[in-house]
N, C-alpha and C positions, 0 to 999 in steps of 0.2 A: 702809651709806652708799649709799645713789642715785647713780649718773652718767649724767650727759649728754655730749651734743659737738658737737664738728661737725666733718664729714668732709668731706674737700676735697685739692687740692693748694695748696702755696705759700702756707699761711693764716695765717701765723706774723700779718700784720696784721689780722686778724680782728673785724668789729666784735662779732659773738657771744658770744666769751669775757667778752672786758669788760663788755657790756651785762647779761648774763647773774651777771658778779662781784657787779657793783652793785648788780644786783635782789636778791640773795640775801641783801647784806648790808645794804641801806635795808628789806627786807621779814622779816628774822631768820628765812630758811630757812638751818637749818644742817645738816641731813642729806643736804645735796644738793652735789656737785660739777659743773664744767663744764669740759671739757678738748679742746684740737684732736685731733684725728686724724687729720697730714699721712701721704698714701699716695701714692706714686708712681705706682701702679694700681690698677684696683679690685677687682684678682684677690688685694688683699691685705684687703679688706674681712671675708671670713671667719671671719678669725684674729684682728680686733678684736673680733668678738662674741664667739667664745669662749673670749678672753682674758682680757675684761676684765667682770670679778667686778662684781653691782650694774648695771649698764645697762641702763638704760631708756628713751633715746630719743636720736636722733641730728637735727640739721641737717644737710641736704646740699649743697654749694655746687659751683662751677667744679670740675671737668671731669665731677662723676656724677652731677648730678640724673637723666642717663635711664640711662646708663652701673649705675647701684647697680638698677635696674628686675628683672632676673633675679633677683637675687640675696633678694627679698622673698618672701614666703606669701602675702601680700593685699595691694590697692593700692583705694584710697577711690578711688568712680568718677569725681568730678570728676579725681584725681590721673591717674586712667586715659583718660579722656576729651584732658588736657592733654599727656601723653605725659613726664612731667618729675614726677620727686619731690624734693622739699626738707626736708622731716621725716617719720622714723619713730620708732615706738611699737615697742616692743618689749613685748609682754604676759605676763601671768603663769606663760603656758605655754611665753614662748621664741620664740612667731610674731612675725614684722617686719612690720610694716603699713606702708607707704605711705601717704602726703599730700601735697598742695599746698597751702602759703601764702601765699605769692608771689601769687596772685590775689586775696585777702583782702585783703595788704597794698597793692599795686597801687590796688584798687579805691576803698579807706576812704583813699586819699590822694590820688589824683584827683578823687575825685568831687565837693569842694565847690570844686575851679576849672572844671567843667564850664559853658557858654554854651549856649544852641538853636544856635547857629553850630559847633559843635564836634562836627562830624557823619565825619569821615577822618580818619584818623590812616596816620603812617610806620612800622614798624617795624624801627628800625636793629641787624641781627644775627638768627642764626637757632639759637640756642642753647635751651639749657634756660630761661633763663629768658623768651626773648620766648617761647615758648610758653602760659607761662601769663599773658603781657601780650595775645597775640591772643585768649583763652581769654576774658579778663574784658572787654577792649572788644567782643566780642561781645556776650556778657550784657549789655551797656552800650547795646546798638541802634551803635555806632560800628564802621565800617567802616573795613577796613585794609589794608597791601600790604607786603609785606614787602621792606627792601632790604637785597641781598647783592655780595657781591663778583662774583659771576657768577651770568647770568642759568639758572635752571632750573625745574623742573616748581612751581608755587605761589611763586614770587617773582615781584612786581610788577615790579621796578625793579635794575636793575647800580647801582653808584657811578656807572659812567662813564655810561648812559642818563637816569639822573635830573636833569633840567631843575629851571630854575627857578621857571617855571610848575606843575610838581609841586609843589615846595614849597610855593607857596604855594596852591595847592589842600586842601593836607591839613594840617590847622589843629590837629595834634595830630603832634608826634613824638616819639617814645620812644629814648634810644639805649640799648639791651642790649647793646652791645658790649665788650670790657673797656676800649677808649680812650682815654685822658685817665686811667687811675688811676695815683694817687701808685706810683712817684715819675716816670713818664712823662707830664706833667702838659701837654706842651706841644702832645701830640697829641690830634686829635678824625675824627669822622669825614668821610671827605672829600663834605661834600653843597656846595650852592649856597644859602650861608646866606642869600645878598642875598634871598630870596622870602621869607623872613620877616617876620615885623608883627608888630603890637600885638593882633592877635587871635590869633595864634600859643600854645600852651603846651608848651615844651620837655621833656622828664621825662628825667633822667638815672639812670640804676639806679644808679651809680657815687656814693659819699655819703663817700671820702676822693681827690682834695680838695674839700670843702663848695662850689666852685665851677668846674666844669670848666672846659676849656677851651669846650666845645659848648654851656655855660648860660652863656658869656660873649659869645660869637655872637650868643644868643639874645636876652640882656640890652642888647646895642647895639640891637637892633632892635628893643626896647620889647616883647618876646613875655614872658608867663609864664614862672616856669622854678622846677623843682622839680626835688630832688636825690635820690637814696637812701633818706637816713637815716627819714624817714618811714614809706617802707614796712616797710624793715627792722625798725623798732619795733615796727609793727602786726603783721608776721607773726612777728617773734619772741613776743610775748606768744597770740598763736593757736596756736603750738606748745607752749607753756606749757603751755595750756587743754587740749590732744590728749594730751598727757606726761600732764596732772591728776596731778603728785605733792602728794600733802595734807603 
C-alpha cells in the first residue's frame, strides 16, 4: 500500500484529504491511501517517516512549509529559491526532496484574470505561503510589497501606514493571511478597502469559507475576487505528478 498526506497543525479540516479521497475513487487508484498528519512540532516529523510503512510523499501546510526545510536531502531549486516547501517525494532510496506548488497553483489561476493595468500587486502576510505568491508575480513581470503587522527590513507597508491611495495604486491584492477562515469568518484583514475598484482583483488563499470576508469588500467595490480552491486543485494535482504513483 502507497501513502500519502499532509502534514500540518490543526488540519483535521483539510481540503487535501477529501480532495485526494475523491480522486482516488472517480480515478480507481486503489493502492494508495491519504491521511493528515497533525504534529504539534516539527521535531515530531521524523518519527512519521520512520513510522509509517509505504510513504511516499507528503503535502506540507501551516506552520512547516519552511520550518520541515532541515529536516529534507534535497530541495528543487525553484523550492530553494522560494524559501517554502509544500510537497515532498520520498524516493526509492529513502531521500525527501523538497518542492513547491503553491507557485504553479497561484500562477495557472491568476493568470487568465490578468489586464495590461495589472502591473502592483499587495501582499497580505509574510508566511510560507506568500513566498511562493511573491516568487510567481515576479516571473509574472508584477511587482509587489509586502504588508505586515510591523514595519521591517523588505516590508512595504505596516497595517497602520497603508493609505488608501496605496490601495488603490496596487491593482492586485493577495491575502496570505489565515483571516477570515471558517469558523472565524467575520474577520479580514485590517486595510482601507474604500481604494478599491472595478479594476482591482482580490485573491484569497483561504477557499473555506467559498467567500471571505476580504472577497466581500472586494465584491462591494465591483474588484475581481478569486478564492482558494483553484489553486489548491491545480497544485494538488502537480503534487500528484511529483508523487507519479502509477
Amino acid at each position: 500500500m502507497n501513502k500519502l498526506g499532509l502534514l500540518g497543525k490543526n488540519i483535521s479540516y483539510s481540503f487535501s484529504r477529501a480532495y485526494f479521497k475523491e480522486k482516488f475513487e472517480t480515478e480507481n487508484i486503489n493502492h494508495t491511501t491519504y491521511d493528515n498528519f497533525d504534529i504539534e512540532n516539527i521535531e515530531l516529523f521524523p518519527s512519521i517517516i520512520k513510522n509509517t510503512k509505504g510513504l511516499k510523499g507528503l503535502n506540507v501546510t501551516i506552520p512547516y512549509k519552511e520550518q520541515v526545510i532541515p529536516y529534507l536531502d534535497k530541495i528543487n531549486k525553484k523550492a530553494k529559491a522560494i524559501g517554502a516547501v509544500n510537497t515532498i517525494k520520498i524516493t526509492k532510496k529513502g531521500n525527501l526532496v523538497g518542492y513547491n506548488t503553491d507557485c504553479y497553483g497561484f500562477k495557472k489561476t491568476l493568470k487568465p484574470f490578468i489586464k495590461p493595468h495589472h502591473k502592483k500587486a499587495l501582499i497580505l502576510g509574510t508566511g510560507g505561503a506568500s513566498k511562493a505568491i511573491a516568487y510567481t508575480l515576479k516571473e509574472m513581470g508584477i511587482t509587489y510589497q509586502y504588508v505586515s503587522r510591523t514595519l521591517s527590513e523588505g516590508i512595504g507597508f505596516s497595517y497602520n501606514t497603508l493609505t488608501e491611495t496605496d490601495v488603490a495604486n496596487h491593482q492586485i491584492i493577495i491575502n496570505c493571511t489565515p483571516l477570515g477562515t471558517f469558523p472565524d469568518i467575520e474577520e479580514c484583514p485590517n486595510i482601507p478597502y474604500v481604494g478599491i475598484s472595478k479594476k482591482h482583483i482580490l485573491f484569497d488563499l483561504i477557499y473555506n469559507p467559498e467567500e471571505t470576508k476580504f472577497l466581500k469588500h472586494g465584491k462591494e467595490n465591483q474588484a475581481t475576487i478569486i478564492n482558494g480552491l483553484g489553486m489548491l486543485e491545480f497544485q494538488a494535482e502537480k503534487a500528484w505528478s511529483i508523487w507519479n504513483i502509477k
